[in-house]
N, C-alpha and C positions, 0 to 999 in steps of 0.2 A: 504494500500500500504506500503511496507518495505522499509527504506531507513536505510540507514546504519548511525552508531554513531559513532562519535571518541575513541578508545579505545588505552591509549599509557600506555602497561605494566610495561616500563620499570621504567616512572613517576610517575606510579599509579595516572593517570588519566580518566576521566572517559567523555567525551563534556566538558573538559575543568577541571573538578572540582577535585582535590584531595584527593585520598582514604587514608588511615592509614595502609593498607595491603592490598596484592594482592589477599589475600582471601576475602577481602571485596568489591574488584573490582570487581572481577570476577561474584560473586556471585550476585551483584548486576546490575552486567550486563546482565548474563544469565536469569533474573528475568526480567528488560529493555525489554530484545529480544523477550519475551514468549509474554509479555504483547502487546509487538509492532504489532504482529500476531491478534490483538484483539483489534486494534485500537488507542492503546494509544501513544501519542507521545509527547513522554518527552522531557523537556527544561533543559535546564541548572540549571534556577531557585530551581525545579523542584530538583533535583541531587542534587544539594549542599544542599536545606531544610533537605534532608532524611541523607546528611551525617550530618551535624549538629544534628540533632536528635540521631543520634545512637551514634555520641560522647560526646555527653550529655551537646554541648553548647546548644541546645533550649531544653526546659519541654514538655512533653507532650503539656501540653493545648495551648504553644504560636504554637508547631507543626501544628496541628488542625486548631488556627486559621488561621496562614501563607495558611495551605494546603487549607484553603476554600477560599482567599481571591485569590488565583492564578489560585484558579479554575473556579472565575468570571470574570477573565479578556478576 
């Protein structure tokens, strides 16, 4: 079922979380929406882990862990 996500360009926000560019928004939104179509449904949590990864405050392997530890809750 699709339900719609907060998306405020002006803030480059994304459910809340803060993007660095609106190419990074974007993009990552349009990635959000495909996946949404396929069940997945993204948290806030979730959004912020994947910006912190791509701005290089978390490594690789803390990424990983976070991503597994949110995906047993």
């Amino acid at each position: 079922m699709y339900r719609e996500i907060d998306i405020d360009r002006e803030n480059l926000t994304l459910m809340g979380v803060k993007f660095p560019t609106l190419y990074a928004l974007e993009s990552t939104a349009n990635a959000i929406g495909s996946n949404m179509f396929e069940g997945f449904e993204p948290s806030t949590e979730l959004v912020q882990l994947y910006v912190n990864w791509k701005t290089g405050s978390v490594s690789e392997s803390s990424f990983l862990t976070s991503l597994y530890a949110i995906s047993q809750k």
